[in-house]
N, C-alpha and C positions, 0 to 999 in steps of 0.2 A: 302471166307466165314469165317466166326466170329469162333472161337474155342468155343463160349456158345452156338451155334447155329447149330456146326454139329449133325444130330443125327446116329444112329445107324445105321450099315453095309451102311453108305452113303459114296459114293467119294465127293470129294473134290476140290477145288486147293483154293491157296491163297498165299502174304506173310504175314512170319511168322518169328520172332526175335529168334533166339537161345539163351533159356536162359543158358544152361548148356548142355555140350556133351563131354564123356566118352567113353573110348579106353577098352572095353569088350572084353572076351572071349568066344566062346560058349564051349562047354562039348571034340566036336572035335578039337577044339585049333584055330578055325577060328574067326577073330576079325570081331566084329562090335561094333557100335557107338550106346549108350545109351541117347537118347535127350531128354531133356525138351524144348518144344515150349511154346511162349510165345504171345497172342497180349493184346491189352489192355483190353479183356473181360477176360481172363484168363489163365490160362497153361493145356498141355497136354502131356505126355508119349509119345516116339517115338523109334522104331528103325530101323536102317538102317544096313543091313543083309551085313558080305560078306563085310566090308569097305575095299577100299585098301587104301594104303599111301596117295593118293592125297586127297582121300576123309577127308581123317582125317585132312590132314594140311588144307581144303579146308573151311570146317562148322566147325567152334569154336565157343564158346561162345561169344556171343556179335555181331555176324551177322546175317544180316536181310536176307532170303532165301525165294523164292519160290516151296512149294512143293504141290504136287499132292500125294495122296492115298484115304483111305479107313479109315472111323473111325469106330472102333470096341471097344470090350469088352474083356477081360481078368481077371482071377479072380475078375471079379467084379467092376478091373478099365479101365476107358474110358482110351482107347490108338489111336493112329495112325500108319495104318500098311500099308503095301505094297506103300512103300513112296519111288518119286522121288524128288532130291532136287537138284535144281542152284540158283545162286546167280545171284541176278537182273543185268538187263540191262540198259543201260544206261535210263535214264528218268523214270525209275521204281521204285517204292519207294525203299529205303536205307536205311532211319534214325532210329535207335535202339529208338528214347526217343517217336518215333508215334505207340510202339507197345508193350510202359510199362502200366501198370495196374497203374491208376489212383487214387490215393486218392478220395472218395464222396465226401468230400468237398473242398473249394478254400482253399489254404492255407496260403494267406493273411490273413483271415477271422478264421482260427483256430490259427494265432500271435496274431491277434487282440483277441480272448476270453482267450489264456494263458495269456495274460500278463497282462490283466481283472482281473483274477481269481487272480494272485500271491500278490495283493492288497487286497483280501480279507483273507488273512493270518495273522489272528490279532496279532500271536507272533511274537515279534520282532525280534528273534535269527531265527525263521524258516525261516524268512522271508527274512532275510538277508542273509543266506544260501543259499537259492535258485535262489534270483536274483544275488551273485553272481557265481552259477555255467550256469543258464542260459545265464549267458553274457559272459563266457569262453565258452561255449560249442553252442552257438545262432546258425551259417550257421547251424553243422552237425545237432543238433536238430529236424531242420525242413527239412531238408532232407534224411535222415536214415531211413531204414525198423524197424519194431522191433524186426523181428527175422527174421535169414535165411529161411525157410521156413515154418514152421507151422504156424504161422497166422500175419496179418499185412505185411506182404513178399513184400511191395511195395515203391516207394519212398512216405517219409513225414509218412512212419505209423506208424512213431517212435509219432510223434506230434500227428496224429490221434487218436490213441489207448489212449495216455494220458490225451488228452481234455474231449474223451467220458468217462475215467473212472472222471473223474474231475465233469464231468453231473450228472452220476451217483451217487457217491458222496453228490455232491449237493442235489439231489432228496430224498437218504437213511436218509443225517444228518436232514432233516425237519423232515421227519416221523419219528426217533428216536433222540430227542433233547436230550437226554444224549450222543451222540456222539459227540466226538469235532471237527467241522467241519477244522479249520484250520489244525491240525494233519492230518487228511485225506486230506485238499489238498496238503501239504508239501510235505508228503510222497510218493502219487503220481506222485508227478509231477518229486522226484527224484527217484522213484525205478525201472526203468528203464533206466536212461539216460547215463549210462556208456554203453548203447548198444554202443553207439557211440565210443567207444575204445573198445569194445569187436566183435564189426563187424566191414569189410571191407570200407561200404559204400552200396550206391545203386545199384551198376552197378554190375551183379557177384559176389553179395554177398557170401563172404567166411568171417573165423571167421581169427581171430587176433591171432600170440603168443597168446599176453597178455588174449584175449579173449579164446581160447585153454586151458590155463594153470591158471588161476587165472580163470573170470568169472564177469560179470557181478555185482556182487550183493556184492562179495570183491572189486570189481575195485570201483563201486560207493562209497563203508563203507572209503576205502581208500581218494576218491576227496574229500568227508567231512568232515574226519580228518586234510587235509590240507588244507581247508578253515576257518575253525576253527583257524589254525593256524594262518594263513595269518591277519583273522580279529579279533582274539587277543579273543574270543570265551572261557572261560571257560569248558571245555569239561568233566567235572564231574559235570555239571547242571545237573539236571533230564529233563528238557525239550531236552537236546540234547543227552542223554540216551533213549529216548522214542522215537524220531525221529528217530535214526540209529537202534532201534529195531524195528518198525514201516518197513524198508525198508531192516536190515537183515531176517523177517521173513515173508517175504512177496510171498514166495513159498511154504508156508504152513507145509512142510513134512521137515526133513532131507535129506531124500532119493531123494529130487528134487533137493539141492542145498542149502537151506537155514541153517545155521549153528545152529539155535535157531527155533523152532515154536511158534507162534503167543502168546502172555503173556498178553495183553491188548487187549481191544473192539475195537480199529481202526487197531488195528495190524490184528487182525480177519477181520474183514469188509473188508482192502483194500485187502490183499489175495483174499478173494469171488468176488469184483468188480474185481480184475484182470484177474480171471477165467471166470468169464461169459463173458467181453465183449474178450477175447480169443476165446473161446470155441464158439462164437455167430460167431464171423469174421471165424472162421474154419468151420462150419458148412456151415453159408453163401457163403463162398466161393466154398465148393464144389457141394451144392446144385445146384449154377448158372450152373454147367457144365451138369447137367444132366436135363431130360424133366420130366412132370409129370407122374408118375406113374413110375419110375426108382428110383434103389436104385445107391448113392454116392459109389465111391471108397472106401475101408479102412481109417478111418483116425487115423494113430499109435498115434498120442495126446491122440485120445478118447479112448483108450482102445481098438483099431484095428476095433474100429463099426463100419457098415455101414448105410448111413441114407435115409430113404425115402422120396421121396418128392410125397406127393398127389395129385390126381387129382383133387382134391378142387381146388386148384389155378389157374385153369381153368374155374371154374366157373365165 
């Protein structure tokens, strides 16, 4: 059974990928294992009670398992309880990459409209900036999540998230032609692309040193600086003062990371595109897991809300 498709106090069996699994203690000092399950419709909460030693070296992250229980409710979030779990048999499915969450679109077809778009950058300096960080950074690109887990959490939705805010974009700079459309898509398309050295990768995603200790949003102001370099770039123009403000203030607040807040009209705009199609993929995401007429899990991004999904969608 599909994890978007369990419903409440239902049993179960199926496989399922181990996205993550943690060596807990309960209050009595007794260990168990804290899981996140994973197939391609989406993840769920698990624990396994009472682990002993083999258990833990047995289910790691990154193995595909069959488990039997009970999908239940707890504070609110969909979990999986009274779970047994082995590891398939022979002829049984295996392969971790048949039971990752999928990008909606092909991602042939999302290279194909980035590299569209970065032709529509009528400044020369932006434009030159980007193609050449996209052609140092092109494989991870297209395959990096754009965040450990709050939204995007999949391979390629590093590319994902960026194309649609690039739509986006597109659609805002018509209705407001005092926006500069090329500003918006420059900044874009680089203010998140040091996810790529501030995460792992796809698999297991975990964050980096560098990504730990420095951050995204320094790690990119930094690859800019030494592209600039490289291409002999003026770095006291105002077009590339406006760019690397454009992408250091593109968290809106201090308090989230950004060192500066928003000072120009596309520094504001991509902050808000970046936020709704976030806040759209986290909502969407947790919505699929539940049925109509249920409220979603917590989500800590949104301020710990929970969301409902109505029975309208039924109709």
């Amino acid at each position: 059974m599909k994890i978007n498709q369990m419903k409440k106090d239902e049993h179960f069996q199926g496989f399922y990928l181990i996205k993550s699994a943690e060596v807990r203690q309960t209050r009595a000092g007794k260990n168990y294992l804290a899981f996140i399950f994973q197939d391609d419709t989406g993840t769920i909460e698990g624990k396994l009670w009472d682990a002993q030693p083999h258990n833990v070296e047995e289910f790691t992250a990154g193995k595909v398992v069959h488990m039997q229980g009970r999908r239940e409710v707890y504070n609110n979030t969909p979990q999986v309880n009274q779970i047994t779990l082995r590891l398939p048999k022979i002829g049984e499915p295996h392969d971790p990459s048949d039971f990752k969450e999928k990008p909606p679109v092909n991602v042939k077809e999302l290279r194909e409209y980035v590299s569209q778009m970065i032709f529509k950058i009528e400044n020369p300096v932006w434009q030159r900036v980007v193609r050449a960080l996209y052609a140092k950074y092109d494989r991870e690109f297209y395959t990096y999540p754009a965040a450990k887990t709050n939204h995007h959490a999949f391979e390629a939705g590093l590319a994902y998230h960026t194309a649609t805010m690039i739509r986006l974009a597109d659609s805002i700079g018509t209705i407001y032609p005092q926006l500069n459309k090329s500003l918006l898509y420059a900044g874009i398309m680089l203010h998140d692309l040091a996810k790529v050295i501030e995460l792992t990768g796809p698999d297991q995603t975990e964050y980096t040193v560098r990504g730990n200790l420095i951050g995204h949003i320094a790690l990119i102001d930094e690859e800019i600086t030494k592209i600039l370099a490289e291409l002999k770039i003026d770095d006291t123009k105002e077009e590339v003062i406006v760019l690397r403000h454009v992408i250091l203030s593109h968290h809106g607040l201090l308090e989230y990371g950004s060192p500066v807040r928003p000072k120009i009209m596309e520094a504001e705009i991509l902050h808000m595109i970046d936020n709704l199609d976030a806040e759209m993929m986290m909502m969407t995401t947790a919505l699929n897991l539940v049925a109509p007429g249920e409220m979603t899990n917590r989500l800590f991004a949104l301020d710990n809300r929970m969301f409902y999904k109505p029975k309208l969608d039924e109709e």
